[in-house]
C-alpha positions in Angstrom: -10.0 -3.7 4.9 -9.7 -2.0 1.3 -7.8 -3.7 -1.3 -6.2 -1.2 -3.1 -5.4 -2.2 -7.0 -3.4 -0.1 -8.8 -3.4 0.2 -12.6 -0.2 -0.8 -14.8 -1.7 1.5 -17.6 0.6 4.7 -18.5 0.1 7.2 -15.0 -1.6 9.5 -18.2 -3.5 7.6 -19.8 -7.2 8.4 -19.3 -10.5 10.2 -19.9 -10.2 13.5 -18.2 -13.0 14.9 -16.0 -13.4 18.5 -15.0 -15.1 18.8 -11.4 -18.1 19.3 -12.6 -21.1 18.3 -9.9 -22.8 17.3 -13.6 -20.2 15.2 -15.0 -22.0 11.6 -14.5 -18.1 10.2 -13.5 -17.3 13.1 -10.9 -21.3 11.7 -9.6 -20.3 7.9 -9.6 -16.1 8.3 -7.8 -17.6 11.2 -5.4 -21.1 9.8 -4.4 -20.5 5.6 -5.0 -22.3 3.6 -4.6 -25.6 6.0 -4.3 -24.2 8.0 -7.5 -28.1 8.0 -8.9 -29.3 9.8 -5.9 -26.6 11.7 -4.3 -27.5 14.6 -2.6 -25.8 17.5 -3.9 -24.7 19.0 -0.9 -22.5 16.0 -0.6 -21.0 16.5 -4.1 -20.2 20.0 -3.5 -18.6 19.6 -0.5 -16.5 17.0 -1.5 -15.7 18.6 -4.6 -14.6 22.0 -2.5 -12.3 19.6 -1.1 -10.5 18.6 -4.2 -10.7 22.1 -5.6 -9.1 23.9 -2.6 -6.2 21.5 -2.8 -5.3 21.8 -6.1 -7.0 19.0 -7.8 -7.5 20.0 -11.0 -9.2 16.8 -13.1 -10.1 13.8 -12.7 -8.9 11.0 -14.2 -10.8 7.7 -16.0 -8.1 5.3 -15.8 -8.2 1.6 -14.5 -10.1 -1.4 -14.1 -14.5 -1.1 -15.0 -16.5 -0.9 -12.7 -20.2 -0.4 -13.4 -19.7 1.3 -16.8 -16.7 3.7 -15.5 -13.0 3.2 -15.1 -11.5 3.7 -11.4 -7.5 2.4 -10.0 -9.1 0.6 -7.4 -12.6 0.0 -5.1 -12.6 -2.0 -1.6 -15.1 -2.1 0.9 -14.6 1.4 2.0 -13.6 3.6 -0.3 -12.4 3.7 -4.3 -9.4 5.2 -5.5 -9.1 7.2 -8.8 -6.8 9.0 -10.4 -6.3 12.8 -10.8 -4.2 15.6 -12.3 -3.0 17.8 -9.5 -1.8 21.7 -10.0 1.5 20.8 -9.6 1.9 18.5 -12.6 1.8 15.6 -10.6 -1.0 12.7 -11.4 -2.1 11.4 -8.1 -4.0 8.8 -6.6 -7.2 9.9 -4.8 -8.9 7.8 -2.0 -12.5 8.5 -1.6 -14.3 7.3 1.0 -17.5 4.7 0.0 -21.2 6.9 0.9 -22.0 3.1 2.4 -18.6 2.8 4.3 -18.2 1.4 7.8 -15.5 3.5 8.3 -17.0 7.0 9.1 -13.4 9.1 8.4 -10.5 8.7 6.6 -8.4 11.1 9.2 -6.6 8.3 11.1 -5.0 6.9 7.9 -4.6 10.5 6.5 -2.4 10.9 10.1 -0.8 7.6 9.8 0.3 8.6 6.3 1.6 11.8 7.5 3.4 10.4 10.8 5.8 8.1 8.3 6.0 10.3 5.5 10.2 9.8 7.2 10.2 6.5 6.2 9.8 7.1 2.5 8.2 3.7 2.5 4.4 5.1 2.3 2.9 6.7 -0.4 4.0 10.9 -0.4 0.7 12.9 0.5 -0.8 15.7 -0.9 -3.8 16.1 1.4 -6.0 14.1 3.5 -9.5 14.7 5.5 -12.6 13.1 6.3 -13.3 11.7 3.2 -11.1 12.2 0.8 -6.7 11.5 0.6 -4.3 12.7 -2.2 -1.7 10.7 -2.6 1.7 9.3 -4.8 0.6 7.5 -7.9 2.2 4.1 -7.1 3.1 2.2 -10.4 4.9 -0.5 -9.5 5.8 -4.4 -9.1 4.4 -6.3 -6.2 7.1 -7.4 -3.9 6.0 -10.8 -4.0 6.1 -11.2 -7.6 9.5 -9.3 -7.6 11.2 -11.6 -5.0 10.3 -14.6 -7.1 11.7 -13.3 -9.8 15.3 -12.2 -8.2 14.7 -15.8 -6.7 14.7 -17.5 -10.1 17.6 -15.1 -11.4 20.0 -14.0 -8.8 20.5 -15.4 -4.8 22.7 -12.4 -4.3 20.1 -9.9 -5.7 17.4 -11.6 -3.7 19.0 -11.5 -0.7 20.0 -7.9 -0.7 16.0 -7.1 -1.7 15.4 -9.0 1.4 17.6 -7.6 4.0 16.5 -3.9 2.5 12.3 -4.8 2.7 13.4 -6.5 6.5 15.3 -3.2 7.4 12.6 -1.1 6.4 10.1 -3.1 8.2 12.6 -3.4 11.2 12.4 0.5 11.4 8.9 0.9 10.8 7.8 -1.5 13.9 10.1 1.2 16.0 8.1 3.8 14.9 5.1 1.7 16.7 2.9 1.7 13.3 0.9 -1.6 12.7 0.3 -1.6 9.3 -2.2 -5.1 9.8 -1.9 -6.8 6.6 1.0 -7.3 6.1 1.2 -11.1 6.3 -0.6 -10.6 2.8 1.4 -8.5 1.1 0.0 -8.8 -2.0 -1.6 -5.6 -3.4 0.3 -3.9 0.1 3.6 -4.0 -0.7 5.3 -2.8 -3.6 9.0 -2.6 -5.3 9.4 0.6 -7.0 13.3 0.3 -8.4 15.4 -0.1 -5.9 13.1 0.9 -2.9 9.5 -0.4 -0.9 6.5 1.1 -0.5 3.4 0.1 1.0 -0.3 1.3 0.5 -3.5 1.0 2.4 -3.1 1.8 5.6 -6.6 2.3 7.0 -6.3 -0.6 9.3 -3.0 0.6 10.8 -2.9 1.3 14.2 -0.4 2.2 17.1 1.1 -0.4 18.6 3.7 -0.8 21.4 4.3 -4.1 20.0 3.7 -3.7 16.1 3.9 -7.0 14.1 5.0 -6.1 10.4 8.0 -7.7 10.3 7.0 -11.2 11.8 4.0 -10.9 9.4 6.1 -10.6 6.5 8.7 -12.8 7.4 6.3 -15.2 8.3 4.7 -15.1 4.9 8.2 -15.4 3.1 9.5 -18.1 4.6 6.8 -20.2 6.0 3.3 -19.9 4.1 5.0 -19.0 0.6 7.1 -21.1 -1.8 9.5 -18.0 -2.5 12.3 -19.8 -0.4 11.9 -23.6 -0.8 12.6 -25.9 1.9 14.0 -24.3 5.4 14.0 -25.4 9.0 10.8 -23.3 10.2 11.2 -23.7 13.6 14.1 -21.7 13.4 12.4 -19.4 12.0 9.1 -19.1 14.0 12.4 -19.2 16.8 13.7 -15.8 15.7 10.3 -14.1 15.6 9.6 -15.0 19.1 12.9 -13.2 19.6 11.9 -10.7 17.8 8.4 -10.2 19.2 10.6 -9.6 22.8 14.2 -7.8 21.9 13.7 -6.6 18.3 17.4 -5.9 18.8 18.5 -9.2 18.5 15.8 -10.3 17.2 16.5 -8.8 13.8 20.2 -9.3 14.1 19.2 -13.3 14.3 17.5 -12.8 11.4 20.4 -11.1 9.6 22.4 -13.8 10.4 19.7 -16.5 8.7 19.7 -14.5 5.7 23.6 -14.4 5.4 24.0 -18.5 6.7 25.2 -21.2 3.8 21.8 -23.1 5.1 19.9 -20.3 4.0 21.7 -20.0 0.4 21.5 -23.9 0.1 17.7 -23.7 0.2 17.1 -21.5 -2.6 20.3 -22.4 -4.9 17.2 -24.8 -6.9 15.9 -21.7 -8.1 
C-alpha cells in the first residue's frame, strides 16, 4: 500500500526540472531507488512517456528525501509534481524500479472508471509506470470533521451525510477503495466536496466495504463523536453490508436522531 503525502506548500512553488535524462532529479523521481545506476533505456522510455503527454517540467516541491524534494514516496511508487502543457501543475505517480507491484494500469483504470464520481483525483494520463493526475491540496477529512465537531453540530453533520453519500454511491459502483477505515492521508476535504487518493489497492467488488470502513472508523475506533451506543451502530452496518438500501437510510436516520446530536453537543 502507498501512502500518498501531499505537500501544503503553494501548488508553484518549486525547483523546476526540464526532462532531461542528465538532470540528477529527473535520474532520482524516474529511476528511485537505483537512480545511481539506472539504465538509460529505462529513463528514456519513461521520459517519452511524460513528453508525449504533455508534461512539460518537473517539479522539486515537498518533503526531502535523500537530498531531493518529492510530494510523496510509499512502498511502490513516489509522487512528484509537474507542470503540464495545459497550465495545470499536476501530481505524477511513478512507479518504484524495486516495486512489487509490476504496473500501475489497474489503478490508472480504476481512476478512469470513477472519474463520474468527481470524488477521485481528475486524470491526465496513466500507463504502466507512470499516472498524471489533479494536484490535491487539501485538508484531511479527519482533521476537518474534528474541527466542524468543535465549532458547529449542524456543519458537521451535513459534512457527514455528504462524505456518507458519496461513499454510499461509490460502493454501487462496486469499487473497493481498501483503506478506507484509515482515512488519513486517503481522504480529503477540498471546500465543500471529498476526494480520495491512492487507489492502487482498489479492487472490484460485488460487495465493496468503504462505507462500513469509514463509518466504522468515525464512530467506533475515533474520538470524533464522543460516546454512542456502538452496537447500534456495528447494527446498521450489518444492514448495510446486506440491503445497502436500507442500510444507509438507517444510517441517515442515526445521523439526524437527538441521541446522535446529544453525544457530540460536549464539543
Amino acid at each position: 500500500m502507498d501512502c500518498e503525502v501531499y505537500s501544503e506548500e503553494g501548488t508553484m512553488d518549486g525547483k523546476l526540472h526540464l526532462l532531461d535524462p542528465h538532470d540528477e532529479y529527473i535520474r532520482f523521481t524516474l529511476c528511485y531507488p537505483f537512480h545511481r545506476g539506472c539504465d538509460d533505456r529505462i529513463i528514456s522510455g519513461r521520459l517519452g512517456f511524460l513528453s508525449l503527454r504533455g508534461v512539460r517540467y518537473l517539479i522539486e516541491s515537498g518533503k526531502d528525501i535523500m537530498g531531493f524534494r518529492v510530494l510523496g514516496k510509499g512502498y511502490s511508487s513516489i509522487i512528484v509534481k509537474a507542470l503540464h502543457r495545459s497550465g495545470d501543475v499536476i501530481a505524477v505517480k511513478i512507479r518504484r524500479l524495486d516495486s512489487r507491484r509490476g504496473s500501475l494500469e489497474l489503478e490508472g483504470m480504476v481512476l478512469d472508471y470513477l472519474q463520474p464520481l468527481h470524488i477521485v483525483p481528475r486524470i491526465y494520463f496513466w500507463g504502466k509506470d507512470v499516472i498524471g493526475m489533479e494536484y490535491i491540496e487539501c485538508e484531511s477529512v479527519v482533521e476537518y470533521l474534528k474541527r466542524m465537531a468543535e465549532t458547529s453540530l449542524k456543519k458537521f453533520i451535513k459534512v457527514l451525510v455528504k462524505m456518507f453519500s458519496n461513499l454510499y454511491i461509490l460502493d454501487l459502483f462496486q469499487i473497493d477503495h481498501g483503506e478506507l477505515n484509515r482515512p488519513h492521508g486517503h481522504m480529503f476535504w477540498c471546500g465543500d466536496h471529498l476526494k480520495i487518493i491512492d487507489w492502487e489497492s482498489a479492487r472490484y467488488r460485488v460487495n465493496p466495504h468503504n462505507l462500513t470502513m469509514f463509518a466504522s472508523y468515525i464512530f467506533i475506533r475515533s474520538s470524533i463523536v464522543g460516546i454512542i451506543d456502538k452496537d447500534r451502530v456495528i447494527g446498521i452496518l450489518k444492514v448495510y453490508k446486506y440491503d445497502k438500501t436500507r442500510g444507509f437510510k438507517l444510517l441517515l436516520d442515526l445521523l439526524g436522531s437527538h441521541e446522535f446530536s446529544s453525544t457530540i453537543d460536549r464539543y
